[in-house]
ROVOPA-336126 format. One record per residue (C-alpha): residue in one letter; x, z, y. Coordinates in steps of 0.02 Angstrom, whole numbers, plus 50000, padded with zeros to 5 digits. Example, Ala and Ser with C-alpha at 12.3 -4.5 7.8 and 13.67 -1.06 7.14 Angstrom:
["A", [50615, 50390, 49775]]
["S", [50684, 50357, 49947]]
END
This chain:
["X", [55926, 54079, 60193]]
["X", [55995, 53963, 60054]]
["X", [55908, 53815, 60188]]
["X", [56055, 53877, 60317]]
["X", [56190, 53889, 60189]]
["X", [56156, 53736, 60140]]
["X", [56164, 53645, 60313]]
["X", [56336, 53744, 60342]]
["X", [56415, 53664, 60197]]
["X", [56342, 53502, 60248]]
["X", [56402, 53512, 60419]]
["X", [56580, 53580, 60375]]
["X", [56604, 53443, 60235]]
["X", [56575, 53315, 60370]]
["X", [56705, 53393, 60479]]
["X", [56823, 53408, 60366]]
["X", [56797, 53198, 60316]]
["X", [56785, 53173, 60506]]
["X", [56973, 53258, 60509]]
["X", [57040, 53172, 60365]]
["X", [56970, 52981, 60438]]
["X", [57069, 53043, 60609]]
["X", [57205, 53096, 60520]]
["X", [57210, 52933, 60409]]
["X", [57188, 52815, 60569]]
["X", [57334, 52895, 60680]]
["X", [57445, 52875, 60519]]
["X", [57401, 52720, 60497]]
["X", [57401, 52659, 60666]]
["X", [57596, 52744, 60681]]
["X", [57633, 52622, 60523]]
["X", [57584, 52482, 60597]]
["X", [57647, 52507, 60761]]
["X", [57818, 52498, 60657]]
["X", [57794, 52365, 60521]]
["X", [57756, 52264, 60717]]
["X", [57925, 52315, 60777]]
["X", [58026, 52264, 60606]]
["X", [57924, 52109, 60613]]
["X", [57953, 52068, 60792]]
["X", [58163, 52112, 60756]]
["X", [58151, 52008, 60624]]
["X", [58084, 51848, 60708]]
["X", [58222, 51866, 60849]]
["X", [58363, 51885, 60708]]
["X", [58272, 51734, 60633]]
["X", [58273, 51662, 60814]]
["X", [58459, 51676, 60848]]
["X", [58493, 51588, 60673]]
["X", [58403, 51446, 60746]]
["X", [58500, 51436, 60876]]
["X", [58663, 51448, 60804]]
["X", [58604, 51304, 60686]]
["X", [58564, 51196, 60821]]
["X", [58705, 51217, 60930]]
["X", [58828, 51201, 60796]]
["X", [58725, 51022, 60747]]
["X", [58740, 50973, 60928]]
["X", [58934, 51010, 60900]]
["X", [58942, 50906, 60757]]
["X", [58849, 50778, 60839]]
["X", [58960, 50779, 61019]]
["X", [59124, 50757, 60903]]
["X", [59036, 50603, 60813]]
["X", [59009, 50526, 60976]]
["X", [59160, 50527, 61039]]
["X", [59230, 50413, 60900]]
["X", [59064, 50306, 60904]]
["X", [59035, 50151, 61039]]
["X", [58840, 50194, 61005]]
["X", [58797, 50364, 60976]]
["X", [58621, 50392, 60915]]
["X", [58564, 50489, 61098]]
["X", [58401, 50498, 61032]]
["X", [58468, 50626, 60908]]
["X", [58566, 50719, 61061]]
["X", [58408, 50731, 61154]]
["X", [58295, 50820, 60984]]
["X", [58427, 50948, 60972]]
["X", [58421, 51007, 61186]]
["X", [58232, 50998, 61126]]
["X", [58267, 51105, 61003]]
["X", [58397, 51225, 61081]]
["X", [58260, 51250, 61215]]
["X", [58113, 51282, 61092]]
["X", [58217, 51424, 61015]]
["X", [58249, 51497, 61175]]
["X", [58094, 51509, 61243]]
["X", [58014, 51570, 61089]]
["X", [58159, 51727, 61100]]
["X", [58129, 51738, 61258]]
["X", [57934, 51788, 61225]]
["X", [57985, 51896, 61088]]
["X", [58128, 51989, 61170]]
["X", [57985, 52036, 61280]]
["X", [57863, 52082, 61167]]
["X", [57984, 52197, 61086]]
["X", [58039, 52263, 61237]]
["X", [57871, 52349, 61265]]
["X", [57851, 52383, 61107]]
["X", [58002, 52477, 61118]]
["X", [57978, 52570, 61301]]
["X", [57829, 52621, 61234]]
["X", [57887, 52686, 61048]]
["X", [58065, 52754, 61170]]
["X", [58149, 52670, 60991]]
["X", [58245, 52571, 61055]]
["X", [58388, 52612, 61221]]
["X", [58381, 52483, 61350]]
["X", [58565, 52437, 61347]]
["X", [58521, 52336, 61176]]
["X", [58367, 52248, 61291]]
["X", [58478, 52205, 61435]]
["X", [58620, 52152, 61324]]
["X", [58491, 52044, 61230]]
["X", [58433, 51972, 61391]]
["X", [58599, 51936, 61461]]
["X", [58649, 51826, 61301]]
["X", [58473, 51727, 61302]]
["X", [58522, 51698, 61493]]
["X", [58697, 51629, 61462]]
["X", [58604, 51534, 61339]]
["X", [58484, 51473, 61456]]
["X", [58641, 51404, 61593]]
["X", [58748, 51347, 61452]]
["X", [58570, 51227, 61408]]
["X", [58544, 51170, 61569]]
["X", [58716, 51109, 61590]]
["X", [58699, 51020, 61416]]
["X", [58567, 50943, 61496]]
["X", [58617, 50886, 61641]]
["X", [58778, 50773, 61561]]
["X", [58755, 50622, 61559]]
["X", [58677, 50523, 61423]]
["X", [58787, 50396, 61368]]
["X", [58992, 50406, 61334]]
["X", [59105, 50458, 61379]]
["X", [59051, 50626, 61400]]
["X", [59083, 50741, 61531]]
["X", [59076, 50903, 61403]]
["X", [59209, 50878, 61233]]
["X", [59151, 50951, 61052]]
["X", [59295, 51055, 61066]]
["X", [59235, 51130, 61226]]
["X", [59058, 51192, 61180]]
["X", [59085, 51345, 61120]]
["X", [59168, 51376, 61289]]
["X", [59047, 51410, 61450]]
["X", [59072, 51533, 61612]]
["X", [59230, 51610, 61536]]
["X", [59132, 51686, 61389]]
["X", [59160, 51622, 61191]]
["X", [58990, 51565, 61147]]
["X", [59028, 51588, 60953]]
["X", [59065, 51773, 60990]]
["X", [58928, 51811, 61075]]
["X", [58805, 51736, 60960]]
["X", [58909, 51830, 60828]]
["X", [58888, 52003, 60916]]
["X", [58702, 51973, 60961]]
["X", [58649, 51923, 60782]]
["X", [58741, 52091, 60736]]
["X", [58656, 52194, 60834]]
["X", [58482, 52118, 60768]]
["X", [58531, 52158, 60604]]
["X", [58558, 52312, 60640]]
["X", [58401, 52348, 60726]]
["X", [58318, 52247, 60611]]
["X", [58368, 52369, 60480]]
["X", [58352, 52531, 60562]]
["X", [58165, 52470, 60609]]
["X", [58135, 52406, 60420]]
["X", [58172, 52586, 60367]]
["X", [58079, 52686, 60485]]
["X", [57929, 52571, 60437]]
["X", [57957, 52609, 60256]]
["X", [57956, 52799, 60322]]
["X", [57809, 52785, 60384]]
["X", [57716, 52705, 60247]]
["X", [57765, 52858, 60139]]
["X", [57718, 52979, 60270]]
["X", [57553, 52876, 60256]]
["X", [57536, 52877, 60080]]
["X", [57573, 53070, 60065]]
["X", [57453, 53104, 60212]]
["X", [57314, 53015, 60153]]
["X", [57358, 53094, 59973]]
["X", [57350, 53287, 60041]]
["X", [57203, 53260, 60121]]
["X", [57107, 53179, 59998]]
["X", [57161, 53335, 59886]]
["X", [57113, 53447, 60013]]
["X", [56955, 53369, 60031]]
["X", [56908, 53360, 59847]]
["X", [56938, 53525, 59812]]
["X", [56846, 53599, 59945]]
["X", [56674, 53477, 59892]]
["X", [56708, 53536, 59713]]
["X", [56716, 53726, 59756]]
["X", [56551, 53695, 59878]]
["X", [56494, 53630, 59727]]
["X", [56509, 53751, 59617]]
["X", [56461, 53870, 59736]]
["X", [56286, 53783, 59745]]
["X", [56263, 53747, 59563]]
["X", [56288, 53938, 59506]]
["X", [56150, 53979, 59646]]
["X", [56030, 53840, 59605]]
["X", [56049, 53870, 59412]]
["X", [55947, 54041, 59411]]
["X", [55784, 53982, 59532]]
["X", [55774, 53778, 59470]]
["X", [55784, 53841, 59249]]
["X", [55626, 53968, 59333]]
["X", [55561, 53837, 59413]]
["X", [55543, 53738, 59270]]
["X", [55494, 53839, 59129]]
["X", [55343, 53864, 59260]]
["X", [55303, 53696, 59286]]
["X", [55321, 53659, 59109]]
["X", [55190, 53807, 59086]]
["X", [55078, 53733, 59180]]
["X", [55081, 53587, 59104]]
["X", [55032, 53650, 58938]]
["X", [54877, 53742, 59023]]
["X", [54940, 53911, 59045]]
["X", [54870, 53951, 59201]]
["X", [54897, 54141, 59177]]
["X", [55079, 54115, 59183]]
["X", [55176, 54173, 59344]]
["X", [55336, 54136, 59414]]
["X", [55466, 54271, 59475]]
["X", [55429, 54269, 59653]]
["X", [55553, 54438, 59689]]
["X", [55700, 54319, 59769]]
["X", [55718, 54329, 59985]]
["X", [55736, 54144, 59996]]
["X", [55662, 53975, 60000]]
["X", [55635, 53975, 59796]]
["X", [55539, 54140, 59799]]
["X", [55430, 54070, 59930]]
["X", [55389, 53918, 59834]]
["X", [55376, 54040, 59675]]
["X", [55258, 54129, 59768]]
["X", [55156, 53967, 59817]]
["X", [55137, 53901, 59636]]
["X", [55073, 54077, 59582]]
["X", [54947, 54069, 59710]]
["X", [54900, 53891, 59662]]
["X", [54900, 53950, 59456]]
["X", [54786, 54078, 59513]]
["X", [54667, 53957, 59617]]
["X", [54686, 53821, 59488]]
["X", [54621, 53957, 59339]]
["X", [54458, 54002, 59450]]
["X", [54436, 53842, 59490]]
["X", [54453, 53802, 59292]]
["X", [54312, 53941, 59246]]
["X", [54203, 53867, 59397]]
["X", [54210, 53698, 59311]]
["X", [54185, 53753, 59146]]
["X", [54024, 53839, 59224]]
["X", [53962, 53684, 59307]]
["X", [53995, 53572, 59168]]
["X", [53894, 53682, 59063]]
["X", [53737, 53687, 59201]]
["X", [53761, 53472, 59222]]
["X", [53748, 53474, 59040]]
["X", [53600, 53544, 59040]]
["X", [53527, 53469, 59183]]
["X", [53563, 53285, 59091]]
["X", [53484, 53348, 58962]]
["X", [53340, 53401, 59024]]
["X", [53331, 53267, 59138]]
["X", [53357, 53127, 59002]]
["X", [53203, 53190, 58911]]
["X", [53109, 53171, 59074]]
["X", [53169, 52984, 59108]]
["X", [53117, 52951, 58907]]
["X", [52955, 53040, 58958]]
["X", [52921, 52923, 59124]]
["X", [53008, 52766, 59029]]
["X", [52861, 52795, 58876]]
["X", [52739, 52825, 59015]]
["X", [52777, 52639, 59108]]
["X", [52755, 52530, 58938]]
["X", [52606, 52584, 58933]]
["X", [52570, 52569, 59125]]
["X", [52633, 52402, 59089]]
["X", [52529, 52359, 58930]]
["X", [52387, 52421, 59041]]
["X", [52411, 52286, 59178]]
["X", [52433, 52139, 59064]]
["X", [52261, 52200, 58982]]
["X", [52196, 52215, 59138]]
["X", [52249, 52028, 59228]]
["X", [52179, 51968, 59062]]
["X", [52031, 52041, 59068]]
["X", [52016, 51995, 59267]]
["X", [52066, 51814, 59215]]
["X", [51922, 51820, 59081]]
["X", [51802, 51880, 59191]]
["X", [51874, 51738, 59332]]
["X", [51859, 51602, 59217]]
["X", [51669, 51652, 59169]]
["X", [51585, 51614, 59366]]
["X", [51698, 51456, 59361]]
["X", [51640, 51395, 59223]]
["X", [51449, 51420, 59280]]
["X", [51476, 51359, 59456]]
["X", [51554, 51200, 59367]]
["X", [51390, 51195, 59243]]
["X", [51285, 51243, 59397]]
["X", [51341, 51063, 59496]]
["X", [51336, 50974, 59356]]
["X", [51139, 51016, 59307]]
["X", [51103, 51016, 59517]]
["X", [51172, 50828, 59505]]
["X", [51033, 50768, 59380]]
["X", [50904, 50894, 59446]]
["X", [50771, 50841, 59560]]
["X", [50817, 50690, 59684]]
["X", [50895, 50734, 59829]]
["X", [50979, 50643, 59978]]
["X", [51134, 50579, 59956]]
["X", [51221, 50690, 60108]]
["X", [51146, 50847, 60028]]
["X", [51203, 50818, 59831]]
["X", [51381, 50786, 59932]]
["X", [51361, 50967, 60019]]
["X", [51316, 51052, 59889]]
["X", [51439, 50968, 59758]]
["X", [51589, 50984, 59883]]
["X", [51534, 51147, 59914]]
["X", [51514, 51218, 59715]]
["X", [51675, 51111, 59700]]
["X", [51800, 51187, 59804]]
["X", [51750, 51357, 59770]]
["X", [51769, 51316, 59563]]
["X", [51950, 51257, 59634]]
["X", [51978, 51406, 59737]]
["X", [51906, 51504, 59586]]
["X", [52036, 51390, 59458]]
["X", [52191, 51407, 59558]]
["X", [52153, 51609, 59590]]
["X", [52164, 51622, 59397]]
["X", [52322, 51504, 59378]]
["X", [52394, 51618, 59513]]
["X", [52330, 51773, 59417]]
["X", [52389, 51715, 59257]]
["X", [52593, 51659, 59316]]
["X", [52590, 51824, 59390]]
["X", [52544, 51925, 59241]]
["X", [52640, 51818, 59137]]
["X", [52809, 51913, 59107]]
["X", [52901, 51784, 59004]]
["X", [52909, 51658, 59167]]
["X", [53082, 51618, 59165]]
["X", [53084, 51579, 58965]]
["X", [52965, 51432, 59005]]
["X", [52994, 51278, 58893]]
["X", [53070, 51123, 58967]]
["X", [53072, 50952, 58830]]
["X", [53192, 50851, 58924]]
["X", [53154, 50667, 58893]]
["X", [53177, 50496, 58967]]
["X", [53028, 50441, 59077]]
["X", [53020, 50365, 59263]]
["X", [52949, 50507, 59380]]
["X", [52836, 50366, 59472]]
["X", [52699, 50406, 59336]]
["X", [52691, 50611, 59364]]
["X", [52706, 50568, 59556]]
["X", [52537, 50456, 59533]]
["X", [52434, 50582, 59449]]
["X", [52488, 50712, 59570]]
["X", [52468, 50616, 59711]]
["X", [52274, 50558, 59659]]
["X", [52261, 50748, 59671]]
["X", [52317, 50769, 59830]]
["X", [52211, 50629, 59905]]
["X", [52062, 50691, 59837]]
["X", [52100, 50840, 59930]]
["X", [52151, 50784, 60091]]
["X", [51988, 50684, 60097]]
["X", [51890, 50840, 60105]]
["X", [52001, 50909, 60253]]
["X", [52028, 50740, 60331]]
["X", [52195, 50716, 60298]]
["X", [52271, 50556, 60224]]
["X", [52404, 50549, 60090]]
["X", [52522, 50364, 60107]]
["X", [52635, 50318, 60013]]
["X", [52801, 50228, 60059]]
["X", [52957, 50162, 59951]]
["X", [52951, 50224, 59770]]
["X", [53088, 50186, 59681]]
["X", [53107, 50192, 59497]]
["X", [53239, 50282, 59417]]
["X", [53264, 50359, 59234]]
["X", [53268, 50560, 59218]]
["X", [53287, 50677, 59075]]
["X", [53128, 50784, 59119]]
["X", [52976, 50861, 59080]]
["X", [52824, 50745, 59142]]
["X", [52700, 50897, 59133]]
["X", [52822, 51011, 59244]]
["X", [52854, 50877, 59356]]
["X", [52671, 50850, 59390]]
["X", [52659, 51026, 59403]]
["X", [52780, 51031, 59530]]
["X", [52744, 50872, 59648]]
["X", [52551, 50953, 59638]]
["X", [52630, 51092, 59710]]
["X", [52727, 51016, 59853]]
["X", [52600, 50892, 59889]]
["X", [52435, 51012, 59880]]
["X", [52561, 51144, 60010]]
["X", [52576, 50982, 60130]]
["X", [52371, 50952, 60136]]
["X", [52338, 51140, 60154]]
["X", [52448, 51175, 60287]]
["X", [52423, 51002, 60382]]
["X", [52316, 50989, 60530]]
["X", [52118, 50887, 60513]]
["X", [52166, 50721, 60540]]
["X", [52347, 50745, 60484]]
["X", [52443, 50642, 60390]]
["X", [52556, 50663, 60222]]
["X", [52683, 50528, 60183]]
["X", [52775, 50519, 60005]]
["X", [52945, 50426, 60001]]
["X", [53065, 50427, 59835]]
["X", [53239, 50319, 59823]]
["X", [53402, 50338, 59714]]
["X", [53548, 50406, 59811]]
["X", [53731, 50447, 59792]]
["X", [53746, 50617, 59808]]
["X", [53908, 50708, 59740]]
["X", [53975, 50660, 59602]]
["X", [53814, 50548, 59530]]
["X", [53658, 50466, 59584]]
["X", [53504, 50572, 59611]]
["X", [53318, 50537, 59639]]
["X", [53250, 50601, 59788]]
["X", [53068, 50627, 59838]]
["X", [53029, 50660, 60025]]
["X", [52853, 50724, 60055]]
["X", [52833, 50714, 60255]]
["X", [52689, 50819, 60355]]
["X", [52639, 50869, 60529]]
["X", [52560, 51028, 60497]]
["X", [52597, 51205, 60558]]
["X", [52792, 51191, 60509]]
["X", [52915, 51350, 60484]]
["X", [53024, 51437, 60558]]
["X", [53217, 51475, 60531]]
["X", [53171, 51625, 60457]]
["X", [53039, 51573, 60353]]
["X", [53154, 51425, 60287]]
["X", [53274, 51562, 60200]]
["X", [53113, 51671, 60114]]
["X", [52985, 51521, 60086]]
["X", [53024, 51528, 59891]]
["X", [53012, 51708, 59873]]
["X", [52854, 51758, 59754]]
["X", [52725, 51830, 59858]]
["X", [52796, 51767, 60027]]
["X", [52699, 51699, 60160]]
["X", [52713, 51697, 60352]]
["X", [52590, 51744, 60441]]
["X", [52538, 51568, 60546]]
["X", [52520, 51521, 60368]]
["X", [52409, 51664, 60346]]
["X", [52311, 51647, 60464]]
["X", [52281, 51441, 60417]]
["X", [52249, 51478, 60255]]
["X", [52193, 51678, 60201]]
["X", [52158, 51617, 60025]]
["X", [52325, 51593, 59977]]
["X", [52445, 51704, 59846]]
["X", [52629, 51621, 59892]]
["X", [52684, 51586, 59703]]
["X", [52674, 51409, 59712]]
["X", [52828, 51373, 59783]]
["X", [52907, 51502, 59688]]
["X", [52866, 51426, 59541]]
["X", [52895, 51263, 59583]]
["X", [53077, 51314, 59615]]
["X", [53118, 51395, 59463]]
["X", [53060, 51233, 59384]]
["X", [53182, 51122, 59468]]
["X", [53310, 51231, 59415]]
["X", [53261, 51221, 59261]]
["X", [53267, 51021, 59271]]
["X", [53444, 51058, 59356]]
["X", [53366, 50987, 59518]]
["X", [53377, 51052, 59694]]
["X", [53221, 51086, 59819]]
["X", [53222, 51143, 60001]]
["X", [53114, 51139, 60138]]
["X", [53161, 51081, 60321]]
["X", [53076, 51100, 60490]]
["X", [53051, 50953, 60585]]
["X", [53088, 50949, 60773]]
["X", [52915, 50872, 60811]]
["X", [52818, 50992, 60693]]
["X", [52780, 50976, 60525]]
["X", [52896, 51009, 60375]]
["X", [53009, 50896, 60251]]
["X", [53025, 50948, 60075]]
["X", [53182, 50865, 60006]]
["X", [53187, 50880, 59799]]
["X", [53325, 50813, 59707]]
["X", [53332, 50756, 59506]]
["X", [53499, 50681, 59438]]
["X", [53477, 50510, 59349]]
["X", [53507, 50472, 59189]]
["X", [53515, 50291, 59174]]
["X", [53669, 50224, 59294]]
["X", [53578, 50040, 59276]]
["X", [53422, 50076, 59351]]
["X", [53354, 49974, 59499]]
["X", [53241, 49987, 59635]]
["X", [53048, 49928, 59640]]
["X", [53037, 49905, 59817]]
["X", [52821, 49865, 59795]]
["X", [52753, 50034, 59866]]
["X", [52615, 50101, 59746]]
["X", [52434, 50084, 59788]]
["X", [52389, 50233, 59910]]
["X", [52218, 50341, 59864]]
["X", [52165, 50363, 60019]]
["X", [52119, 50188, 60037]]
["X", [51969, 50228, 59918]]
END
């Protein structure tokens, strides 16, 4: 209901300012329609003034002549020019106003033809002028020029600049008669206008005041919390309907409230109860945990015990009774690699169980990594002997790094001893190190080259997770645990290094590690070191 009243005021306040802008526009357009008129009666009074000047100049000028042996003709010939400007230019306006004035029915035609008749005497009177001739004596005296066709030129131009006047101010007042007309039109129904928005006005503000103050001591109600308060919801229009709403929503909102308060209550409890559970289980894993260090201490004790007497076993088997020289090698090589198999199980046991592996010390000092790379690659070729697989060694050059010389050693072990596992019998492992630009600085890299079983794409992206291994590396090698690389990485971050692995197109692998120098001076020592698999 209060929807429709509301779109009938709407709708008849926009007529109503459609009526006034129509009303406005037609008075206007009447006013201008006679300012045009005065304005165009105006310019032809104006007009005829012209003229009058100029032919009473010419006059002057034809009675100068006539005393002068050399008139200035050029002067003669300005004024015609002149003359003949004028009239053509009243010629177009006694036009214009002409239908201007058929269509306003202002103006009688008697005053148009008699306007039009003077313009064409006007006209012939010029044309004669100009057809004299140019020099003296002339054919036309001064004293004859306000003669022409019987008629007295000086009355005529007198009567017709009357009559302009006249029209010019009959036309001046009807224009200012119409601007007041305007000004009271657009006055009344502006008044009009205003007071019938004012009364629509007040009309809607006494029946908003009532439902909007109820509306808001509700909202401000609910605001405070007082859910059990309810709006008057007895009014047949759009504000009882929405009072009816919000009552409906206070009324969901406070059983909503008490199911909350209920659930909060039973989550509160359920933390509870489950927070002493999680304390429970979190008590129950230290000691899980203190359980498993005992125990990979106690299985690295117990490791370390057969190693030891395998080691003491070769050693008394070497000065026991003579034997040939092929069996002490058996046996030794045999006893041998299993006390290494037996060694690196327990270093892999031990890094495992170890749960302080990333606070590992680091004493960063200057050395040349050439010295760690010997020892570790004298390891290496003692391995690769007993698999058949040479170790070379190609340009090492010397550079100074802030490092540890243990963890390197530790770490080129690791590379290296990966390359002889996982190469083929008869293989071959070469070990390349230069200084390089690389960013922003110089860096020493190592290349250690093989031609073993390679990886894969995938494996490249996983190879230095702990545990990891594929499975063609499984099945070359079941003895392995898949830390070594692992730790070998977190190493050469701890250097601030880099290491990465590459497959090689024709099989094999290429592990890339990268320290930053120290010393900008260093040079290269091109002599490659002396390879141990020339032994």
């Amino acid at each position: 209901m209060f929807q429709r009243r509301l779109g009938i005021a709407l709708f008849t306040l926009t007529l109503l300012a459609l009526i006034q802008g129509g009303i406005a526009v037609w008075a206007i357009d009447g006013a201008r329609q006679k300012v045009e008129l005065g304005r165009l009666s105006s310019d032809l009074h104006s007009g005829f003034l012209a003229l009058s000047d100029s032919k009473h100049r010419l006059q002057t000028w034809l009675s100068r002549a006539q005393h002068d042996a050399n008139p200035d003709l050029e002067q003669r010939q300005a004024l015609l020019e002149e003359m003949r400007s004028h009239l053509a230019r009243l010629h177009q306006l006694s036009e214009t106003l002409a239908d201007h004035a058929l269509v306003e029915m202002e103006q009688p035609a008697s005053l148009a033809e008699e306007r039009q008749t003077a313009l064409n005497v006007f006209d012939r009177f010029l044309d004669t002028l100009e057809s004299q001739e140019s020099i003296p004596p002339f054919d036309l005296e001064a004293s004859d020029i306000n003669q022409f066709e019987g008629r007295d030129l000086r009355l005529m131009m007198a009567d017709t600049l009357s009559r302009e006047r006249t029209l010019l101010a009959k036309q001046r007042n009807e224009a200012d008669r119409s601007l007041q007309q305007l000004v009271l039109t657009v006055i009344l129904t502006t008044l009009t206008l205003s007071a019938i928005i004012l009364l629509v006005f007040w009309h809607f503000a006494r029946a908003l005041r009532r439902p909007i103050g109820e509306l808001v001591r509700g909202a401000q109600a609910l605001q405070r919390g007082e859910l059990s308060h309810r709006l008057d919801d007895s009014l047949q229009d759009e504000f009882g309907r929405i009072a009816a709403h919000i009552n409906h929503m206070a009324s969901e909102l406070e059983q909503h409230r008490r199911t909350e308060r209920d659930r909060q209550q039973r989550l509160e409890d359920l933390v509870e109860t489950r927070t002493r559970e999680l304390e429970q289980a979190l008590e129950r894993l230290k000691q899980l945990s203190q359980q498993r260090q005992q125990l990979l201490e106690d299985i690295s004790h117990e490791l370390r015990t057969p190693a030891t007497s395998i080691r003491g076993e070769a050693e008394i088997a070497l000065r026991g009774q003579p034997r040939s020289e092929s069996e002490y090698r058996q046996a030794l090589q045999r006893i041998a690699g299993d006390a290494v198999h037996l060694s690196g199980v327990i270093s892999d046991l031990l890094t495992m169980a170890r749960s302080d592996i990333a606070e590992w010390q680091i004493q960063h000092q200057p050395l040349d990594p050439r010295g760690p790379l010997h020892d570790a690659i004298g390891q290496a070729s003692t391995l690769g002997r007993l698999r058949g697989i040479s170790v070379t060694t190609g340009q090492l050059e010397t550079a100074t790094l802030l490092a540890d010389a243990q963890r390197l050693q530790q770490v080129f072990g690791i590379l290296l001893d990966n390359a002889v596992q996982y190469s083929h019998p008869g293989g071959q492992v070469s070990v390349e190190a230069q200084v390089i630009k690389h960013q922003a600085g110089s860096v020493w890299e190592l290349r250690i080259r093989d031609h073993g079983i390679g990886l894969t794409a995938q494996e490249t992206s996983r190879v230095f997770e702990r545990g990891y291994r594929s499975a063609e590396a499984r099945r070359h090698r079941p003895d392995g645990q898949g830390v070594g690389l692992a730790i070998a990485m977190l190493l050469m971050r701890l250097h601030g290094g880099q290491l990465q692995l590459e497959s090689m197109d024709d099989g094999g692998c290429l592990a890339l590690l990268r320290l930053p120098v120290h010393m900008p001076e260093a040079t290269a020592i091109d002599s490659p070191a002396p390879s141990p698999s020339s032994d």
